[in-house]
N, C-alpha and C positions, 0 to 999 in steps of 0.2 A: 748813740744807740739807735736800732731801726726798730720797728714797729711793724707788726703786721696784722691782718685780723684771725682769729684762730679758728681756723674750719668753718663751718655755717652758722658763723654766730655773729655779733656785734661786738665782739670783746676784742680791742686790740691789746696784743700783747708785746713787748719786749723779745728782742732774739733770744735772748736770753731769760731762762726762766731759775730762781737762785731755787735750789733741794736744801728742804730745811731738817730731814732725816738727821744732821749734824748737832741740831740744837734741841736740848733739853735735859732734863735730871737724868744724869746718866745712875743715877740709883733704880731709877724707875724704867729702863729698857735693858736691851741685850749688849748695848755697845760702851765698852768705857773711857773711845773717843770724842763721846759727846761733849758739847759745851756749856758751859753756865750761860744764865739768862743775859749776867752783864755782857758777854765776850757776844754772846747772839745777836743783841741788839746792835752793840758795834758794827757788825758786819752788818745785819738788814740796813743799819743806816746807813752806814757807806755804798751799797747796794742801791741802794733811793735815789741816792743821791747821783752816782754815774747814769741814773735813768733805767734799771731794773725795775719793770711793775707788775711782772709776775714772779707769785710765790708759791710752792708746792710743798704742803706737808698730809700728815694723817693722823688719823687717830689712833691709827698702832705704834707710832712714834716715842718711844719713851713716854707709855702709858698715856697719852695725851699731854705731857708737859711743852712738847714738840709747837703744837697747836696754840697753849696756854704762851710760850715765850713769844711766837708769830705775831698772836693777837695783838697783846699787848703792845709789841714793840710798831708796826701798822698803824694800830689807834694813836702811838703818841708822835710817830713821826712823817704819817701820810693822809692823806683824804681816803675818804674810804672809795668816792667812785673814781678815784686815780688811779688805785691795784686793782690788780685781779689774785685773786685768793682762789687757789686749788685746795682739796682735801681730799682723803680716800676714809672709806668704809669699808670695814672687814663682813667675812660672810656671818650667816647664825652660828652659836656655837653648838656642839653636843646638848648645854641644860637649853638653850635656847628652843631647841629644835622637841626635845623631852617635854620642855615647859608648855608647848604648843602655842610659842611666838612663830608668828606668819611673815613671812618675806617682806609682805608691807609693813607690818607693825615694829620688826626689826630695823628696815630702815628711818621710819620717823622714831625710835628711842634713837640710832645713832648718830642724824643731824641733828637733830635735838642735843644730845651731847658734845657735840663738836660747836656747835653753835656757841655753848656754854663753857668750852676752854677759849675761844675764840675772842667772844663777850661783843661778838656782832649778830646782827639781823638776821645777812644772808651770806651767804658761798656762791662765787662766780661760777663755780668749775667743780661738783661734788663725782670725785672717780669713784667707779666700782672696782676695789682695788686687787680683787683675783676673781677668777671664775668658783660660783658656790654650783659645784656639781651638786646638791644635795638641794634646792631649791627651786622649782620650776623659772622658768625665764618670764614667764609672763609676768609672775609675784615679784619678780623685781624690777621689771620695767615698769608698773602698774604701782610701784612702789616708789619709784624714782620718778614717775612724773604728778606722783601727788603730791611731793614736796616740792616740785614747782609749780604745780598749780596756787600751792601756798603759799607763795612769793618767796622760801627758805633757800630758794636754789636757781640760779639763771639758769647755768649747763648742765649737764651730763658728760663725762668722759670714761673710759675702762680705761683697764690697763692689765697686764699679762695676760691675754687671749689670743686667741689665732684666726689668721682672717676670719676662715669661716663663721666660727663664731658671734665677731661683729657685724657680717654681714646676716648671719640670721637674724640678731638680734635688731640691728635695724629695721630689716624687715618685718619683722613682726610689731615692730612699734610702729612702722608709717602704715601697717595696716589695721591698726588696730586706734590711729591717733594719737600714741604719747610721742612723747619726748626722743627725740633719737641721739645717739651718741657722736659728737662734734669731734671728739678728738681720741688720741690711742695713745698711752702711755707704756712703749713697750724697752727690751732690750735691745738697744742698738749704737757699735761702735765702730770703729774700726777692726775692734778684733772680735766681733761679733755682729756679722753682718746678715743674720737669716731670717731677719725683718722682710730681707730684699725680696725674699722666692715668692710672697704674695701678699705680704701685708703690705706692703709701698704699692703697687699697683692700687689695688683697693682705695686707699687712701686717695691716692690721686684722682682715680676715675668720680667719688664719690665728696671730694674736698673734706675729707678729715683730715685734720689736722695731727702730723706727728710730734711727741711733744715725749723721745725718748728719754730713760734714767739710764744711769751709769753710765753717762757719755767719754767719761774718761777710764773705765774699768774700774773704776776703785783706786783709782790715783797708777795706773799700771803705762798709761798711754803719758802723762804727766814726768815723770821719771825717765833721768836713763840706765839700761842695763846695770844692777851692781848698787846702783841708788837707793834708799829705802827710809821709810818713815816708821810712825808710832800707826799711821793707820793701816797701811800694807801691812803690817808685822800681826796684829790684832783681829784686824776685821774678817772674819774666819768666814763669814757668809762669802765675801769675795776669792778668797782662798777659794771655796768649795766650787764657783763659779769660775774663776781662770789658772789655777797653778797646774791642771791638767793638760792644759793648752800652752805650756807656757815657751816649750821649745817651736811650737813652729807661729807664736805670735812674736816671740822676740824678732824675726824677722822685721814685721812691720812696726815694730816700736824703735829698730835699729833706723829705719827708714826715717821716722818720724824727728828721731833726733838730727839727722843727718839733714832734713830741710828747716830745723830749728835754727840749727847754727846756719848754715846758708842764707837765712832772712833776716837773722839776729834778734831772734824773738823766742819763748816760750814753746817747748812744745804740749804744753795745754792752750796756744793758740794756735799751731797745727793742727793736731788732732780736731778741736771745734771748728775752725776754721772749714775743713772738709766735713763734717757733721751737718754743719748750716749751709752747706749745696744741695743738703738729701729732705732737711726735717724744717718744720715750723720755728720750733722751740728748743731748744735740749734742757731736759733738765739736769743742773749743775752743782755739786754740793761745794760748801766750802764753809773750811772753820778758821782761816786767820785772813788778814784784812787784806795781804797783797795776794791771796787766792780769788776773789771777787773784782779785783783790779784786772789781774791777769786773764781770765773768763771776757772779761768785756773787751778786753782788745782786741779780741777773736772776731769781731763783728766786723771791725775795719779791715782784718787780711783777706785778698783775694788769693788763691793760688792757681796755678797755669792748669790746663786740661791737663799738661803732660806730669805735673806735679802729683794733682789727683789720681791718674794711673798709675805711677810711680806707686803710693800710697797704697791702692785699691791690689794691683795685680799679685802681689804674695797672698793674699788671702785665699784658708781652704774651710771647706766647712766645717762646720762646730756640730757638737749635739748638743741638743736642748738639756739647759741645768738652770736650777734655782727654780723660781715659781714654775717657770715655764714646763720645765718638767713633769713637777707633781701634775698639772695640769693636763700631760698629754696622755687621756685615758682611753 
């Protein structure tokens, strides 16, 4: 495993970061791929154990059990200052907003809670996990760096935003003295690539750290053509984000297989493989044990410039779906 440090922070991280969206009571979320706590831990430990020390989950996550399996399974098979533990926070709700809860008092009730499935102290890495159009930016940077001031929280990271918007937002916290945001959790794969047109610049010029989800589509980059699982078949969020696209991405997934077999390797360590020339981190889900094996192998593969083009040159623009969407108002 390599190690790097994650944006302007001290936190070395793992190439790899495990997505733990997989695990928890799938009575209690929207997905009924999720895993039980026994099968979750299995995999964090074997995860640990290849050298995996960053973890990403939330507290939207199968109501928090997501969180509550993480914890758990961390406390009983790692040091706590060994990982680095990510988490996201959702915006106010509708009663929230009725109730006349304030940006800041909404974020310390939900580290407060996540602290509490967790049954730790602090959170290395606390994302803001969409943009709250209905909240001023101040109340929540103002809000996020009071819970580090109160030792709850090292970092700050967003995720589904657009440049601009973390580059306001930065700016208005280094002018204002909080906390600025280290890293970007956004959509970016091979077969969605429109991170590129200015959020990767930004990030560069400014050392944020990328640390994108769905690095494999939803298992779409992992498969070949005609292949299919319980999660492709089910996972409708991902449906609604690539079966639109799916004749001019099968291209680059044809591609992908095509330098699998040539290396004699995985192409979920193709696809990563070329992911970890762009980003920090990817975050990576996985629900059985040779899925997390496979993931880390990706670290050790280099592929040629010419491979990478190969890879890259089918690609045509996307429109924006899923959060990123709702978002663009």
């Amino acid at each position: 495993m390599e190690y790097l440090k994650l944006g302007n922070s001290d936190l070395n991280v793992s190439r790899i970061c495990m997505g733990c969206m997989g695990f928890g009571d799938a009575r209690n979320g929207q997905h009924s791929w999720t895993l039980d706590e026994e099968h979750s831990r299995e995999i964090i430990k074997r995860g640990l154990d290849l050298g995996v020390n960053f973890f990403d989950t939330a507290i939207a996550y199968q109501n928090g059990t997501s969180e509550q399996y993480v914890g758990r399974a961390l406390r009983d098979f790692a040091k706590r200052n060994e990982v680095v533990l990510a988490t996201k926070f959702l915006p106010r709700t509708d009663a929230d907003i009725e109730a006349g809860i304030s940006g800041q008092k909404h974020i310390e009730c939900m580290v407060n809670k996540s602290l509490k499935n967790l049954g730790m102290d602090y959170i290395d890495l606390y994302i803001y996990h969409m943009w709250d159009h209905r909240t001023p930016l101040y109340d929540i940077l103002e809000g996020l760096n009071n819970v580090v001031k109160a030792g709850k929280v090292r970092y700050i990271g967003i995720s589904n935003c657009f440049a601009w918007q973390l580059a306001k937002a930065n700016a208005l916290a280094e002018r204002e003295g909080f906390s600025r945001f280290i890293s970007i959790q956004g959509h970016y794969n091979l077969l969605f690539r429109e991170e590129e047109r200015e959020m990767a610049g930004l990030c560069a010029a400014d050392n944020i750290a990328m640390t994108p989800y769905s690095a494999l589509a939803g298992g779409r980059l992992s498969k070949r053509p005609g292949e299919t699982s319980r999660r492709l078949e089910e996972d409708s969020y991902a449906k609604g984000k690539y079966d639109a696209t799916a004749l001019q991405d099968s291209v680059i997934i044809e591609r992908v297989a095509e330098l699998a077999e040539k290396h004699g390797v995985t192409m979920t360590e193709i696809s990563l493989a070329w992911l970890l020339t762009k980003v920090t981190a990817p975050v990576v889900g996985a629900t059985k044990r040779h899925h997390i094996e496979g993931v880390v192998k990706a670290v050790d593969l280099t592929l040629s410039d010419k491979e990478l083009l190969y890879l890259e040159e089918a690609y045509v623009p996307h429109k924006l779906v899923g959060v990123m969407a709702q978002n663009n108002r």
